[in-house]
Each structure stands twice: as structure tokens, then as C-alpha cells.
C-alpha positions, 0 to 999 in steps of 0.5 A: 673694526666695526660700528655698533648702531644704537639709536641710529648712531654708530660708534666703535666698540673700543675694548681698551684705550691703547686699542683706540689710539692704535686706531686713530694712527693716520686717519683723517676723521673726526673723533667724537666722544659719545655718551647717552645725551649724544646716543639720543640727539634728533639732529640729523646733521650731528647724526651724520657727522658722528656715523661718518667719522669715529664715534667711540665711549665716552660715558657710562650709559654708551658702555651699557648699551654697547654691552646690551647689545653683545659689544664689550668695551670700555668707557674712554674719558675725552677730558683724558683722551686728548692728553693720552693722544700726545702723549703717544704720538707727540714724538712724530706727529705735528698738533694745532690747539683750538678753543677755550678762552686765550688765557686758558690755551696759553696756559695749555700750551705752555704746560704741554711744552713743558711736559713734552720737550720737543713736541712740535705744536703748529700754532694755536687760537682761541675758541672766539672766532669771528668770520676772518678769524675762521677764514685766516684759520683755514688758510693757516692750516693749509700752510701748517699742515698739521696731523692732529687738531685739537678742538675745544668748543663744546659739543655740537659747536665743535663738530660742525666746526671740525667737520668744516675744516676736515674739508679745508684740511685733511687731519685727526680732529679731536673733540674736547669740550672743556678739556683745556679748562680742566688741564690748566688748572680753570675748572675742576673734574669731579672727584675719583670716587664719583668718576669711578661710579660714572657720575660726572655728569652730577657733579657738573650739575652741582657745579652747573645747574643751567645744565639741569635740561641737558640732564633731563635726557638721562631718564629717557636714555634710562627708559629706552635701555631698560625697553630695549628701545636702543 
């Protein structure tokens, strides 16, 4: 399959979820959500990470712009993805839980093990890693071996961390955000109605408003898809 350049960032033009995960079978990359704030980032490293690894559709705005460019596809939520990837491949992968708060991967893991008996999940850590906990890391996943990671740190902390142990640990490592947090029941995702209108991101404005200058870079992705400046 072929990457799409928008913006000088590549992504896949994945036509349907069971297309992505039929992709991702046995590669030891880095999957990345990516949606209109991550199209227009000016850090060079996040840019490298993301053209080196699999980026794929995660917003509205990605779809919109892959489209304008002649590329179907379809908008695949990580908050969904992750548990989808399991649901898959939980039968003959192995899988190792990384992020959020202890109380919250706790919570994560026990549910998971009760929703897939069986399903053999390496170890897990928090997100609040100081420098010996990174090192003990590493060295865990090297004697672990496992073939997924899950990552739940919140973008971009998370793919230079994934990046980082991609190098230590050849594996697929997923990025979630704050997957964890939604999945044990922590926080909540927005409403049907708004997911199905592509506003998630207002409702986490509602919920957050410190994230107001995150948002700002949606009126200039409006502009730049508007101009054809993509």
C-alpha cells in the first residue's frame, strides 16, 4: 500500500478498519494515529517518526484530505483501534500495557483478561516512568519478547518513547492516548451523535478547555484544505 503525503507527512489511506489490521500483521513499526493537528506539526523529529512508521486516519480532517487528494478511506478511532487489534490477534500474539495512571492499567488489564481468557499479556507499567524505571523497562521487554505494545502516554510523548524502544525491541507499538482512561471506565468518550458528526474534539474542549490552543490549529488546517495548501 502506498503512503499519501500531506503536508509532508505520510499516511496510509486505509480503506476500512479490517484492511489496517490485516496490515499491521507481523510489523515491527510504530502505528500512529493521525488527524488534522498531527497533518500540520512543525517538529521535524514527530515528522520523521510518523513518514518512518505507519500513520493512518484517525480524524475527520485526515479523511477529508486524503479524499481531496483522490484517496478514499476511512476514519479509524485509536480509542477503538487498540481494543480491535486484540480482539484480533489475542489468540496468537503476546501484548505488553504501557501508561496512564497504575490505578487506571490495573483496571485495564483486569478487564481485558476477562473479556479474552487466554490472552497472554507480558506485563504491564504505568505511564510515570523515572530514568530506572525506563531502564528496567527495556531490559523487561528484551526478556519478555513481546509482539504488541500498547502505548498510553498522549501524543507526542508517546511516540518518542515508542520510537525509543523500537530500537531496544523490535515489535508493533501502538499509540492510544487516553485509551486506558476511557476503556476502565476513567473518562468518557463523547456522545454517538457528536463521534458520528466528527466532533470529538469539541467535546473534549467542553471537557477541557486548557486544550483551547491546541484546537486553534483547526482553523488553520480549515484554511490550508479550503486553498489546497495540503
Amino acid at each position: 500500500m502506498i503512503q499519501v503525503t500531506l503536508n509532508d507527512i505520510k499516511i496510509f489511506p486505509f480503506r476500512s478498519k479490517p484492511e489496517l489490521l490485516e496490515f499491521i500483521d507481523n510489523k515491527n513499526k510504530l502505528l500512529i494515529a493521525t488527524n488534522a493537528e498531527k497533518l500540520l506539526i512543525d517538529n521535524i523529529k514527530l515528522k520523521k517518526i510518523i513518514n518512518h512508521n505507519i500513520g493512518y486516519p484517525d480524524g475527520v480532517g485526515a479523511v477529508l484530505a486524503l479524499k481531496k487528494k483522490g484517496y478514499k478511506s476511512k476514519k479509524i478511532p485509536g480509542v477503538e483501534l487498540w481494543y480491535d487489534i486484540i480482539k484480533k490477534y489475542h489468540k496468537r500474539k503476546t501484548f505488553y500495557f504501557i501508561g496512564s495512571r497504575q490505578v487506571v492499567i490495573e483496571k485495564t488489564v483486569y478487564k481485558i483478561k476477562k473479556e479474552f481468557p487466554g490472552i497472554k499479556i507480558e506485563n504491564f507499567r504505568n505511564g510515570y516512568l523515572k530514568k530506572e524505571d525506563i531502564k528496567q523497562l527495556k531490559k523487561d521487554l528484551t526478556i519478555k519478547k513481546p509482539d504488541i505494545v500498547l502505548v498510553a502516554m498522549g501524543s507526542p510523548k508517546q511516540e518518542y518513547f515508542m520510537d525509543e524502544l523500537l530500537s531496544i525491541w523490535p515489535a508493533l507499538y501502538v499509540g492510544l492516548g487516553g485509551s486506558f482512561d476511557v476503556y476502565s471506565g476513567s473518562a468518557s468518550r463523547a456522545p454517538k451523535i457528536m463521534i458520528s458528526f466528527g466532533l470529538e474534539w469539541l467535546y473534549r474542549l467542553i471537557k477541557q478547555p486548557a486544550r483551547y490552543k491546541r484546537q486553534l490549529v483547526l482553523f488553520k488546517f480549515f484554511y490550508m484544505y479550503v486553498f489546497n495548501k495540503l
